[in-house]
N, C-alpha and C positions, 0 to 999 in steps of 0.2 A: 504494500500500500504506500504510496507516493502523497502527499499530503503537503500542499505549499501553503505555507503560514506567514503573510503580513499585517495580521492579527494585531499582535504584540511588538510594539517597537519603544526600545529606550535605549537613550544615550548612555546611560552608565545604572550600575546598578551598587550603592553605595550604602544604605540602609534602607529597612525597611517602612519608614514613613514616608519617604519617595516614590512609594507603588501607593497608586489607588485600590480599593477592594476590586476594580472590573482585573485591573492588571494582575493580581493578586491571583479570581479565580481563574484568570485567563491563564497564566504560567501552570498552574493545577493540571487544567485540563491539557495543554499543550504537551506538559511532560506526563501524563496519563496514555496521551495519544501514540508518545516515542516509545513508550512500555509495551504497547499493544500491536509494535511493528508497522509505525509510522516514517517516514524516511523525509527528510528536509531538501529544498531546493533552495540554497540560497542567490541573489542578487546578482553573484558574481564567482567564477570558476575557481578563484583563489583567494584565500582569507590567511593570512598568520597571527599565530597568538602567541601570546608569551605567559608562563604560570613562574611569580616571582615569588617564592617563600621563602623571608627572611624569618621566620619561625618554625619548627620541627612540625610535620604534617604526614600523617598516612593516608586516610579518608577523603579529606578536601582536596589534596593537590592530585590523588590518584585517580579520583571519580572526576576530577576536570580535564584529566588527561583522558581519561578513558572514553567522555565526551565530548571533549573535540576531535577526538580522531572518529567515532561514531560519524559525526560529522562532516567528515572530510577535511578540517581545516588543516592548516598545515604549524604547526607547534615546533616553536623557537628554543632552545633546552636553554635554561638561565639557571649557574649554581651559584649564588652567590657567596662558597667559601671559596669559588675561582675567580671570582669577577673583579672588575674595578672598586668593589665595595671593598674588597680588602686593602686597597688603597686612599681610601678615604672617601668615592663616589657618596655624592649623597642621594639620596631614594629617588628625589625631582629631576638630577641628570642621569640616573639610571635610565629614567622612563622618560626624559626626554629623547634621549639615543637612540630607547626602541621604537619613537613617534618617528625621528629622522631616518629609520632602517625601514618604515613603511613596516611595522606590525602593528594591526587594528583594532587590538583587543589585548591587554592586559589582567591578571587575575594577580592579587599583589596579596597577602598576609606580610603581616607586619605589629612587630609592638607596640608601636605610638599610634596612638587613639587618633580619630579623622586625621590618618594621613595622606586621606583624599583628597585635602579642602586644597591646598596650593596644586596640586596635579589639574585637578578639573576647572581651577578659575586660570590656567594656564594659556595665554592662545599662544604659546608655541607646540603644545602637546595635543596632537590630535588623537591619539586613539583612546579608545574606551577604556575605563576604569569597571575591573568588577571586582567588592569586596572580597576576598576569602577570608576578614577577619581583620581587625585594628585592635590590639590589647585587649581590654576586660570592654569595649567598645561594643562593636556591632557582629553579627554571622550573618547577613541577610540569604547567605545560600542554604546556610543549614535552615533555619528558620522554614525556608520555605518547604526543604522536602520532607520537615517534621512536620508539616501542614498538610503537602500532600499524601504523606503517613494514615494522619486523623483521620484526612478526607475518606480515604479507602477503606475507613475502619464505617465510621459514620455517616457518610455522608451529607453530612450539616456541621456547624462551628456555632452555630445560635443555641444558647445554652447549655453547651457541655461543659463538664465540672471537670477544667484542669490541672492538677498538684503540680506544682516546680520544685525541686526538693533538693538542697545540700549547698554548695557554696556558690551561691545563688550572686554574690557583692560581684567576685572574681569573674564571672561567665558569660561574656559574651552572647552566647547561645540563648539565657535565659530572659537576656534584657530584648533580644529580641521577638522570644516566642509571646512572652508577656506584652509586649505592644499591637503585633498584629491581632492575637489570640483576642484581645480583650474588647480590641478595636472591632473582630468580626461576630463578637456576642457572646463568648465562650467564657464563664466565671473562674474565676484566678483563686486558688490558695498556692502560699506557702509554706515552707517548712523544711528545719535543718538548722545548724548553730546558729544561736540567735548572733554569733559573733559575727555572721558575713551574711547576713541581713541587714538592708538600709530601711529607716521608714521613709525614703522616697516612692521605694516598691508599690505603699498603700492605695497609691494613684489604681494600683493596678488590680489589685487584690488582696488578704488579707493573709496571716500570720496563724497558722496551728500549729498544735504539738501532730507530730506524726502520725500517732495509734489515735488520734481523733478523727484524725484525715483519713488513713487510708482506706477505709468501708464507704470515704459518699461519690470517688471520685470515678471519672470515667476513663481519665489517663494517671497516669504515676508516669511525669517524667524525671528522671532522678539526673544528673549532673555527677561531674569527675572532681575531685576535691582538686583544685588549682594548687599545687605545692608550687610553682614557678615562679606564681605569682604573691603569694602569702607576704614574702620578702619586701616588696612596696610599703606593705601597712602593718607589719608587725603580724606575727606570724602565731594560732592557736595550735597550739597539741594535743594530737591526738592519737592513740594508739590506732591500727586498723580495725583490731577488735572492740574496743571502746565505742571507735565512730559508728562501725557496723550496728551492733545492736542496741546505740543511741538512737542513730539520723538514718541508719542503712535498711531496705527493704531487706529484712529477711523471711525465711523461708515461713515462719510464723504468722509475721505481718501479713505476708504474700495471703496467707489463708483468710486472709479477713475480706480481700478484693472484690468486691462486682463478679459474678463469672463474666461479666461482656467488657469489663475494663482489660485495657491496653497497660503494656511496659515500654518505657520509652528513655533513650538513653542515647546521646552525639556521639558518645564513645571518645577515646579507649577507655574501656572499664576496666574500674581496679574494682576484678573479684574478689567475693567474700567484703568488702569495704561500702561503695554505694550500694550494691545487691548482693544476693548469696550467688554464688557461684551456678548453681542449680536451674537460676532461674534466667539467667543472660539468654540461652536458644530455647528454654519454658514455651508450652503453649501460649502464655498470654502476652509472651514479649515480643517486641515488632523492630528489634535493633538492628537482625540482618535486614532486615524491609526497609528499614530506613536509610543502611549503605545501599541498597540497588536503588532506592530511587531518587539516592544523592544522584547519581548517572545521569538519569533521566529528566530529572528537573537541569540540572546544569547543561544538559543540552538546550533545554527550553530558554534559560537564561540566555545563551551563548547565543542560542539564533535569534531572541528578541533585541541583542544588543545589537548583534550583526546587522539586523532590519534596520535597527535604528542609522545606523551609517550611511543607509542609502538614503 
């Protein structure tokens, strides 16, 4: 099935308050469509991209490769413990270089929080910026194919009861699931050390203890304890076994869930720690589902930016 989409078009994709709910379900459905053996035509016979992680990635930089090349495009290899960064390049002539080498697409992680804002107010930098992540900042990729996860689970985002659960301050992931999530009708609890909880979150939802939460929710999405980043703000201890049977789904907890509630997790998980070991490929858990349709959504991404250039 051949299926040409100029649907969906954007300049960059930088966070998630940047999409409208149309663009939102539109990415949904488009990466539903590549799942279902969809095939893209885009604009123009040759596209290059570049995937730039100047942060340690399995998940995001591998399912962006694995979807650009789905794709056809043509992918740039950038290591940056080879590159001019080792000489002091800073991030803005990184990526002005690859605007002047004619590649049109950029997928950049990176530790400093909106280090998109000087790339995109650039006008010497023409190619597209797509988030893979800015510090404790934004995931807008992840985000989405934990959305497109739900969707397949649900089919609606109005009114479902979503847990976010564990080092909630640190995680990128959560500040973005919490924005769109709440923005498309879906109710918010949290829960996990009240130490890496902000009450800014309240915007979004509110604060339980665990064993109160886990029987009303329809997802249990649990989070990876940030040790990387702990080091910024002063750092809590905790045993793995302590955190587990405080903050951690286990196998107990698990018994108390919804039979129709979801597990949900960005990964990499630290078993036995955020969940019990047992329960990571568990019938109720959707973690491998959510690396396949990291794939598939980041194709949809990739070709809605691509449109966008034309």
């Amino acid at each position: 099935m051949i299926i040409q989409s100029q649907e969906i078009s954007l300049k960059h994709l930088l966070t998630v308050e940047s999409l409208t709910d149309e663009e939102v379900m539109g990415l949904i459905r488009r990466a539903a469509q590549f799942k279902n053996g969809a095939r893209s035509i885009l604009n123009k016979p040759q596209y290059f991209v570049a995937n730039l992680f100047f942060e340690n990635s399995t998940r995001t930089h591998k399912s962006f490769e694995v979807a650009e090349k789905k794709l056809g495009l043509e992918v740039i290899e950038f290591d940056a413990s080879t590159s001019s960064v080792q000489k002091g390049e800073t991030l803005y002539d990184t990526i002005l270089t690859m605007s002047a080498l004619g590649v049109d697409a950029v997928v950049i992680r990176h530790s400093a929080e909106n280090y998109y804002h000087e790339l995109v107010e650039s006008k010497s930098i023409q190619c597209s910026i797509i988030n893979g992540g800015d510090g404790s900042g934004q995931h807008p990729s992840q985000c989405l194919l934990d959305l497109m996860t739900i969707y397949e689970e649900f089919g609606y985002f109005d009114g479902l009861k979503v847990a976010i659960v564990g080092d909630i301050t640190h995680s990128r992931v959560a500040k973005s699931n919490m924005q769109l999530l709440k923005r498309l009708g879906a109710q918010i609890y949290f829960s996990g050390p009240k130490e890496w909880y902000d009450s800014a979150f309240e915007v979004y939802g509110h604060y339980l203890p665990l064993d109160e939460l886990v029987s009303k929710v329809d997802v249990m999405m649990m989070l990876r304890v940030q040790h990387e980043r702990h080091h910024e703000v002063g750092k809590t201890n905790f045993s793995k076994e302590e955190y587990h049977q405080t903050y951690g789904l286990t196998e107990q907890r698990a018994k108390q869930m919804k039979p129709s509630a979801i597990i949900m997790h960005p990964a990499p998980v630290n078993r036995d720690v955020e969940l019990a070991d047992s329960l990571v490929e568990g019938m109720q858990s959707r973690i491998v589902q959510q690396m396949t349709n990291g794939v598939y959504m980041r194709m949809a991404i990739l070709e809605a930016v691509l449109n966008g250039k034309a």
